[in-house]
C-alpha positions in Angstrom: -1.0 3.9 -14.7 -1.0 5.5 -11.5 1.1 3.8 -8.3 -1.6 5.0 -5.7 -4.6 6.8 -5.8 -6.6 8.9 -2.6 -10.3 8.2 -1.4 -11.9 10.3 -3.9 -10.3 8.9 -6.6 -11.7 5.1 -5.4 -15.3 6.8 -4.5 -15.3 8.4 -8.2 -14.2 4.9 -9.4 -16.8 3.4 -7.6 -19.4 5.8 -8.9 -18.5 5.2 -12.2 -18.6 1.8 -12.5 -22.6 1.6 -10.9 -23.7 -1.7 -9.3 -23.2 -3.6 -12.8 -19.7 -3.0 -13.0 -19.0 -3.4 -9.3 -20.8 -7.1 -9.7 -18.7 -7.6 -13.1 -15.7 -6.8 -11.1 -16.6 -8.9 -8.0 -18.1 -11.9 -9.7 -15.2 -12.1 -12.7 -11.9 -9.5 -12.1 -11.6 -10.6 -8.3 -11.0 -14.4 -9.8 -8.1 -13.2 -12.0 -6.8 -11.4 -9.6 -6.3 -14.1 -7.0 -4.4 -16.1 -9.6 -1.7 -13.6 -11.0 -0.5 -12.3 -7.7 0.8 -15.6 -7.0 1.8 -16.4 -10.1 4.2 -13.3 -10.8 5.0 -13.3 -7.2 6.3 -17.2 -7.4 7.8 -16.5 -10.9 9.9 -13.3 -9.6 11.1 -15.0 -6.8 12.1 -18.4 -8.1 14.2 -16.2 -10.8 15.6 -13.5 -8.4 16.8 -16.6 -6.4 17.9 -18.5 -9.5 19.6 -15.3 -11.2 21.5 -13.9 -8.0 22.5 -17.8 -6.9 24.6 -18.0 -9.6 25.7 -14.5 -9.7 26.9 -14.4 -6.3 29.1 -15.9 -3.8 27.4 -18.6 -1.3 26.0 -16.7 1.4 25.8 -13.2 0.1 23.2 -11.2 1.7 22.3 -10.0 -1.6 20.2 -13.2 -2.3 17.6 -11.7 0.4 16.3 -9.5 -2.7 14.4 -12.8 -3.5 11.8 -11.7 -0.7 10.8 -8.3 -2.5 8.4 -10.3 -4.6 6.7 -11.6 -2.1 6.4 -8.2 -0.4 4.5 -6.8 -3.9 2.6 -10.1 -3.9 1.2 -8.9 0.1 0.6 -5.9 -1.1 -1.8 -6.6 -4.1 -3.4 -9.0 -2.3 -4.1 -6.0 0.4 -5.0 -3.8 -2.4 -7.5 -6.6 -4.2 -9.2 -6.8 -0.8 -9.5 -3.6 0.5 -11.3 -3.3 -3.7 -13.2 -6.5 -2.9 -14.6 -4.9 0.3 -15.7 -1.7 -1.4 -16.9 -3.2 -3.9 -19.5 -5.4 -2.2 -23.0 -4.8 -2.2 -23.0 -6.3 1.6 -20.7 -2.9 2.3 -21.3 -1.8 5.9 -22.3 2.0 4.5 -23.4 3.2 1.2 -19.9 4.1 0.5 -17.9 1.0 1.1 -15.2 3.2 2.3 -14.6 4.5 6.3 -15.4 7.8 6.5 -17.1 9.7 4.2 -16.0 11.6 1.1 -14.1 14.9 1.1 
């Protein structure tokens, strides 16, 4: 499991999957991805909050680490649509991606 990955590394993904795995992907993965963003984003924070509030003294600034799941959450959702967009066959170049290739 890799934490990032560069251009080439989406285009070769791309490639690889062909136009029947980039429809598999848009027309089933996208769906499951809408739903467990928000439902490990909601779960982390409600226990993050529920954990630390009775950890910690009333108004400890500490309890603000209940927003770092919903910081993860923005940023899969960012990730699932910037795949979305490359993904679709309505792509504004044959890439899906700005630029081309290195």
């Amino acid at each position: 499991m890799e934490f990032t990955y560069t251009p080439v590394q989406a285009y070769a993904m791309l490639a690889a999957l062909g136009d029947a795995g980039r429809e598999f992907y848009l027309t089933r993965i996208v769906r499951l991805d809408l739903v467990f963003p928000l439902a490990y984003t909601l779960f982390f924070a409600v226990t993050i909050t529920w954990l630390l509030s009775r950890r910690l003294p009333e108004g400890s600034p500490w309890i603000r680490l209940n927003v770092v799941p919903l910081i993860a959450g923005a940023a899969d959702y960012g990730e699932n649509i910037g795949s979305s967009r490359c993904s679709s066959p309505t792509r504004p170049d044959s890439t899906g991606l700005r630029g081309s290739p290195p």
